[in-house]
C-alpha positions as CSV (number, residue, x, y, z in Angstrom):
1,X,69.3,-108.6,32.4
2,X,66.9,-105.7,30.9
3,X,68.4,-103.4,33.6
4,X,71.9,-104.1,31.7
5,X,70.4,-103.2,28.1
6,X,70.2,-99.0,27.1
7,X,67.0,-98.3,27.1
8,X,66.2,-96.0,23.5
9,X,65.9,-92.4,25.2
10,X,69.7,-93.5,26.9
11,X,70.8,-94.4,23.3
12,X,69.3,-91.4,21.8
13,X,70.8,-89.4,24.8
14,X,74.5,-90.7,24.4
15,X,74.1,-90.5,20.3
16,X,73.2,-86.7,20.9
17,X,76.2,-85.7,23.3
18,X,78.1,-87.9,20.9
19,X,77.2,-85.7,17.7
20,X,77.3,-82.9,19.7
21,X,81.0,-83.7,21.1
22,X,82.4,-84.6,17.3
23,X,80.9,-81.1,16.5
24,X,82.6,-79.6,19.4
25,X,86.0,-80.8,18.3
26,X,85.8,-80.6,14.5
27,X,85.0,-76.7,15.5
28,X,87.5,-76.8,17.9
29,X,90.4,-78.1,15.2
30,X,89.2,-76.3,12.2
31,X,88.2,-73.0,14.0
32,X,90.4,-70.9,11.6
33,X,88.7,-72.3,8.5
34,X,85.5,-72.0,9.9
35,X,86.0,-68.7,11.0
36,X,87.1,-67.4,7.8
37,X,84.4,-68.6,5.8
38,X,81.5,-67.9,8.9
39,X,83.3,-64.4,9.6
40,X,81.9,-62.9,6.0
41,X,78.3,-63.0,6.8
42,X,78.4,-62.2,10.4
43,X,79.5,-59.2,9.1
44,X,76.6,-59.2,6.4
45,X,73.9,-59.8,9.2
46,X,75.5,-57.2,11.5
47,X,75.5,-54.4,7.9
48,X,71.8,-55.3,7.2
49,X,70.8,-55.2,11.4
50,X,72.3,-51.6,10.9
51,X,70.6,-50.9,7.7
52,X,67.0,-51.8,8.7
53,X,65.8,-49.1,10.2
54,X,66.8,-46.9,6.4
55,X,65.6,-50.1,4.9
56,X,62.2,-50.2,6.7
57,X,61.6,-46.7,6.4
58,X,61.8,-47.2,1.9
59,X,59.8,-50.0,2.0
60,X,56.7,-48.1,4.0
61,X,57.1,-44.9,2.9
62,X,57.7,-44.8,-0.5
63,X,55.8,-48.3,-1.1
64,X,59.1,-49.6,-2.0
65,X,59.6,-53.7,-2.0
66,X,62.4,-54.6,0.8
67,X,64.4,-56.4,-2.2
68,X,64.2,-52.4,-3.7
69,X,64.5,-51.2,-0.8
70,X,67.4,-52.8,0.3
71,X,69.3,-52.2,-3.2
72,X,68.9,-48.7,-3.0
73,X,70.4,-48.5,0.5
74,X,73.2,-50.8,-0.1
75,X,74.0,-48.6,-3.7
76,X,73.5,-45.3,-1.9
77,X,76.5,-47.0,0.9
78,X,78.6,-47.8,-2.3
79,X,78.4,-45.0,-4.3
80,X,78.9,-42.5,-1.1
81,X,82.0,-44.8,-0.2
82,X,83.2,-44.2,-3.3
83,X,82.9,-41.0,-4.1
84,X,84.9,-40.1,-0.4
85,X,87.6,-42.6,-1.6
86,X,87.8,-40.7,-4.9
87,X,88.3,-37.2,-3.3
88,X,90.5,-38.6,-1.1
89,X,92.2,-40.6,-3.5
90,X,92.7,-37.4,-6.0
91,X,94.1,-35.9,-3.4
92,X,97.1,-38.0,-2.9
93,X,97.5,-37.8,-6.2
94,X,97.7,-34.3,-6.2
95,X,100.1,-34.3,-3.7
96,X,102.7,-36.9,-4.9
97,X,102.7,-35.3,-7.8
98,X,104.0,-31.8,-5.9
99,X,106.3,-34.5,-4.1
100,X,107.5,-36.2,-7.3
101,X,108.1,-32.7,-8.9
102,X,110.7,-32.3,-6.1
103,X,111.9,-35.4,-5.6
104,X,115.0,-34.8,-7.7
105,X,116.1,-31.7,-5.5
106,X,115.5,-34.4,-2.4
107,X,117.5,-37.3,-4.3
108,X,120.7,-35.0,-5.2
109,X,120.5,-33.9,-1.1
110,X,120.5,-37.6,-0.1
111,X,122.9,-38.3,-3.1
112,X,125.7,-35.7,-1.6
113,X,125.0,-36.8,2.0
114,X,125.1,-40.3,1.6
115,X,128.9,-39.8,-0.7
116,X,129.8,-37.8,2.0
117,X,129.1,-39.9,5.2
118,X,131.1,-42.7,2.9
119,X,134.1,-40.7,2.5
120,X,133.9,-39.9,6.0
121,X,133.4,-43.9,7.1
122,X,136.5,-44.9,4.8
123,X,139.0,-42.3,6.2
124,X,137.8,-43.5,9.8
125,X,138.0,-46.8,8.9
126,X,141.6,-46.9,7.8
127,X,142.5,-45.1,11.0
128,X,141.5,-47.8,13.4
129,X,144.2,-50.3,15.2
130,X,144.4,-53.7,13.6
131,X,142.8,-55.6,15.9
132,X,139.2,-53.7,15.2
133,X,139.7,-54.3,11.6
134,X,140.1,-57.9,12.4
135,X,137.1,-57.5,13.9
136,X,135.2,-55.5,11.5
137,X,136.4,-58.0,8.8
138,X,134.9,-60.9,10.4
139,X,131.5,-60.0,11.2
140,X,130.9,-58.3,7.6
141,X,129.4,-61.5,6.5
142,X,127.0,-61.6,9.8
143,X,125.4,-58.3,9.0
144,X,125.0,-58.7,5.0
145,X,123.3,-61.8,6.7
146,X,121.4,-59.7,8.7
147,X,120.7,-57.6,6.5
148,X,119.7,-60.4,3.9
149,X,117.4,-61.4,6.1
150,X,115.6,-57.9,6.6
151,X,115.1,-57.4,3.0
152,X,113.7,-60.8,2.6
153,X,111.0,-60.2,5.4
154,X,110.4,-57.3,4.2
155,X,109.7,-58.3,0.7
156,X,107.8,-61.2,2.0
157,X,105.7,-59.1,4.4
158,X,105.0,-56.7,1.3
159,X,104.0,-59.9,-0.8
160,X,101.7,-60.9,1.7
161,X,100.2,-57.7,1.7
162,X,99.6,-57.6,-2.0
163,X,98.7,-61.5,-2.6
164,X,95.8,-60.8,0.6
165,X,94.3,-58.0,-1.4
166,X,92.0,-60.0,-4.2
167,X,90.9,-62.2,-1.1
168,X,90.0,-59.0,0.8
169,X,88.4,-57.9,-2.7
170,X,86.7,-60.7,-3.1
171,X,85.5,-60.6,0.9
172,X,84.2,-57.4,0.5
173,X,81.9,-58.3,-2.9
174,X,80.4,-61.2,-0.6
175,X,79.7,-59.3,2.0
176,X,77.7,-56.6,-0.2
177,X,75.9,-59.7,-1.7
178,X,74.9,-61.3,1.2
179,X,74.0,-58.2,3.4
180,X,71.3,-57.6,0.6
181,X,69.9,-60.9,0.4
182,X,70.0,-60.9,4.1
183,X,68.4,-57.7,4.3
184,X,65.9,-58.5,1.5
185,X,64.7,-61.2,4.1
186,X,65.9,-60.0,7.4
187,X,62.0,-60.3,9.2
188,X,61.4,-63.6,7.9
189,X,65.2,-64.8,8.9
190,X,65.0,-63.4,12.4
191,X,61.8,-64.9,12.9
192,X,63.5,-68.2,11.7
193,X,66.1,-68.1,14.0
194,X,63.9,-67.4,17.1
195,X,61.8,-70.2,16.2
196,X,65.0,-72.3,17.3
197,X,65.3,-71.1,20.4
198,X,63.3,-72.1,23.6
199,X,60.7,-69.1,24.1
200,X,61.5,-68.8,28.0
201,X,64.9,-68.0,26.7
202,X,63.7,-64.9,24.3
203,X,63.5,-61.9,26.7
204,X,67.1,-62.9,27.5
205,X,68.6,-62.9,24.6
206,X,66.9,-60.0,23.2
207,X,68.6,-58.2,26.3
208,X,72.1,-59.6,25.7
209,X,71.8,-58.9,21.7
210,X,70.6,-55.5,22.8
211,X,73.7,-54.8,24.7
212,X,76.1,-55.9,22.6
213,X,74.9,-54.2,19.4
214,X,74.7,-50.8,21.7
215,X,78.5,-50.8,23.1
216,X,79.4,-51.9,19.8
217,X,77.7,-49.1,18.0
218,X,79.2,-47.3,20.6
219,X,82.7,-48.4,20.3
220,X,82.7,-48.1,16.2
221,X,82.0,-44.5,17.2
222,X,84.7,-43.7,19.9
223,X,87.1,-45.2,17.9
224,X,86.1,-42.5,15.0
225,X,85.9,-39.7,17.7
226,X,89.9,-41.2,18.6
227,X,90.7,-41.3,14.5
228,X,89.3,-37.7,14.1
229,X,91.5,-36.1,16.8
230,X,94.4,-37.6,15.6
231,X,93.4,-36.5,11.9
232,X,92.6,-32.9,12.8
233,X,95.8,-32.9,14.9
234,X,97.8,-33.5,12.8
235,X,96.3,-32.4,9.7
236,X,96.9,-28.6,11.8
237,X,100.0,-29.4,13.3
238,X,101.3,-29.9,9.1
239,X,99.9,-26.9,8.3
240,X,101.4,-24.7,10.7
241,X,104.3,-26.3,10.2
242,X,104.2,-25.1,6.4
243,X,104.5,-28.5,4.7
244,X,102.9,-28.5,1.3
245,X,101.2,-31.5,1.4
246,X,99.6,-31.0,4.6
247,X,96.6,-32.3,3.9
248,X,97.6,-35.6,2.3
249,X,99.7,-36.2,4.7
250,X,97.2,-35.5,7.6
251,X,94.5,-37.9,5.8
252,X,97.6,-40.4,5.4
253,X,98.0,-40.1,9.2
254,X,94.5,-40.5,10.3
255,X,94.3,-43.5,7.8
256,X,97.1,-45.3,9.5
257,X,95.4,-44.4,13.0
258,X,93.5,-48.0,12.5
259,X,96.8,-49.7,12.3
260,X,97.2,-51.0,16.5
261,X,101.3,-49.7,17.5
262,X,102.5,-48.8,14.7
263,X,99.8,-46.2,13.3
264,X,101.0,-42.8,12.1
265,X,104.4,-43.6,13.4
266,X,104.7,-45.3,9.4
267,X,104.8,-41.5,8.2
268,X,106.6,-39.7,10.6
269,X,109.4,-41.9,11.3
270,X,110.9,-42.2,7.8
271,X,110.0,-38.7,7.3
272,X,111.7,-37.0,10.5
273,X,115.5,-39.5,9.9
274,X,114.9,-38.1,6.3
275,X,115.0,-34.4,7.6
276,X,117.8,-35.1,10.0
277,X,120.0,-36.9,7.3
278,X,119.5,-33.6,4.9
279,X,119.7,-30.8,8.2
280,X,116.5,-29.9,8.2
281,X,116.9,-30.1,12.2
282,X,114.3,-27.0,12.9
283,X,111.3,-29.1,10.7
284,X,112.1,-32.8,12.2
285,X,111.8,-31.6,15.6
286,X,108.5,-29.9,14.5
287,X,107.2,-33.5,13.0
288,X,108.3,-35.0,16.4
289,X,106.5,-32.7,18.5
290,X,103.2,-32.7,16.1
291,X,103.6,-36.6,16.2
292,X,103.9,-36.6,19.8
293,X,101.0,-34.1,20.7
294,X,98.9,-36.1,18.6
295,X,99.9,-39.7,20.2
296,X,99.8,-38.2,23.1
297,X,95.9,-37.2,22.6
298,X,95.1,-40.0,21.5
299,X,96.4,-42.0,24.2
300,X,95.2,-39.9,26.9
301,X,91.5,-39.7,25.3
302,X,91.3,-43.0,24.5
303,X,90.6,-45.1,28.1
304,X,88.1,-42.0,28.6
305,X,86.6,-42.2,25.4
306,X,86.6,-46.1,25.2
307,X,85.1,-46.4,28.5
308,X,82.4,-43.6,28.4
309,X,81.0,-44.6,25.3
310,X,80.8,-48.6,26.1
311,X,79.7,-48.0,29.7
312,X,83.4,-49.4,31.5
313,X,85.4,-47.2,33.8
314,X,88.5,-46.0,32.1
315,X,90.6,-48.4,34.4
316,X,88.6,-51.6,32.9
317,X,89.4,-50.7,29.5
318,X,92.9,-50.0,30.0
319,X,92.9,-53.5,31.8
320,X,91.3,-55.0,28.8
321,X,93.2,-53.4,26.6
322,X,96.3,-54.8,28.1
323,X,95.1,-58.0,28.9
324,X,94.1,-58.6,25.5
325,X,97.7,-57.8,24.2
326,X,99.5,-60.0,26.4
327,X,97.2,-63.1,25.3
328,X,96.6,-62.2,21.8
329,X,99.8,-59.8,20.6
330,X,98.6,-56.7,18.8
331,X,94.5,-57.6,17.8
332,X,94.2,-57.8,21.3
333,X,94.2,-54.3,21.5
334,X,90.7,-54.9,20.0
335,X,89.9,-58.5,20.8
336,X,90.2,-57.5,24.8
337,X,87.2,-54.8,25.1
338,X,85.5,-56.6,22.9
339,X,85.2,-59.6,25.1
340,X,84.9,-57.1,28.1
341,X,81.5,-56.2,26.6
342,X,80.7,-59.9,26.0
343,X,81.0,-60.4,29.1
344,X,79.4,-57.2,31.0
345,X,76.5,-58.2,28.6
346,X,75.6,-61.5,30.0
347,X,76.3,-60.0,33.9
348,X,73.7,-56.5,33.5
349,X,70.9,-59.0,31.6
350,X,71.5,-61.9,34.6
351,X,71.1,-58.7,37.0
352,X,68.3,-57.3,35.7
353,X,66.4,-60.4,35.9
């Protein structure tokens, strides 16, 4: 009858994998809460892992506190950040000013083009059989639909956009404050968190945290190696094409290099139907070829890159790359090397013991 009855390490047992499968699935069904408010201070720990070696260095050499220590570092961060978003931000200024000055001459262009092409439309248009203006007639409604429908995305798209930027705002504030307190007590919170884990299992970890913080070092850096060539491109290519804001629009470009697809591709489309609309045939093809050349860079540089400075063979990341679009749409881009890393991680610290 005893034999029938849990003993209290089987009850102890089942009421562990029992807490530990209702954590599994509340994670599992609130993983994009969880990640959202988790997400913040990864990042923190990951900005103070980065700063501790300036951190370190204040605290010994100039007798400095790490609370002190840690401020100074984090203010120097801001105040450099700001400062470059300042220049770059007077810049544009600068430059849509010139633009705006203009802008009248390019408005009475589009202005005479755009009466024209409808004068031209309504003499076609009352040439053609019956039977087409049938036709014409009845699918009016379906593209003001269409169209309807475009603007509306569009305006919701650009509404998402601004309502997302007090939460990124507010994101960004959090992480400042918490990669200071972080880094204030980084020693004492490491040790913490290795005082949770079996010792046996230390030397391991320490190689697989090793790994991943190199290649992602690494990474961070190819990708500004891939930004930069894009930037000086076509930041060049502008300037010998004679456009007067060359150098907004080349820092414009190399901005919108982060965007996955779509990228500089924001500028240069508008701008090159723009320039065919007005005539301007001889500086849209330039645009187009600058554009290309510097896509074109970029894509051929950026398996190489990716791959040399992560340690995978161009062919692995193109595969990663690819893979992780097909599963995850256009963060896969990012999302698929990045879990190629994971994994070679775990597979050269399992080797190496």
């Amino acid at each position: 009858m005893n034999g029938l009855i849990p003993s209290s390490s089987e009850w102890q047992k089942a009421v562990r994998y029992g807490i530990m499968a209702a954590a599994g699935a509340f994670v599992f069904f609130n993983a994009r809460a969880l990640a959202a408010a988790v997400i913040p201070f990864i990042l923190a720990y990951l900005l103070s892992l980065a700063l501790e070696p300036a951190v370190s260095w204040l605290a010994s050499r100039l007798r400095l506190g790490r609370g002190w220590s840690a401020l100074l570092v984090l203010l120097a961060i801001v105040v450099g950040g700001g400062l470059g978003l300042t220049w770059i931000a007077a810049v544009l200024v600068q430059q849509i000013g010139s633009f705006l000055e203009l802008f009248p001459q390019y408005s009475q262009t589009l202005r005479e083009y755009f009466l024209e092409l409808a004068e031209r439309a309504t003499r076609a248009y009352w040439s053609l059989p019956p039977e087409v203006l049938r036709y014409i007639s009845e699918n009016t409604s379906r593209l003001g639909d269409a169209v309807e429908g475009i603007v509306t995305s569009a305006g919701r798209a650009a509404l998402s956009v601004l309502s997302a930027i007090p939460a990124l705002l507010t994101a960004g504030l959090l992480i400042l404050i918490a990669t200071f307190f972080i880094s204030k007590d980084l020693p004492a919170i490491k040790a913490f968190l290795w005082s949770k884990v079996p010792e046996e299992q230390h030397g391991r970890i320490r190689d697989v945290l090793g790994d991943l913080l190199r290649a992602a070092g690494r990474y961070l850096r190819a990708q500004a190696i891939l930004i930069s060539i894009t930037t000086v491109l076509t930041t060049l290519g502008l300037w010998l094409a004679g456009i007067e804001s060359w150098l907004a629009a080349g820092l414009v470009t190399g901005l919108l290099d982060l965007l996955p697809v779509v990228g500089p591709g924001l500028v240069f489309v508008p701008w090159v139907i723009y320039l065919f609309v007005v005539g301007n045939t001889g500086l849209a093809l330039s645009l187009l070829a600058i554009w290309a050349v510097a896509s074109g860079a970029r894509s051929l540089f950026e398996a190489k890159v990716i791959g040399d400075s992560v340690g995978l063979h161009p062919v692995l990341t193109l595969i990663a790359m690819y893979s992780g679009a097909l599963l995850w749409g256009v963060k896969g881009l990012i999302l698929g090397p990045v879990l190629f890393l994971v994994v070679k991680a775990v597979v050269d610290t399992r080797q190496r013991l």
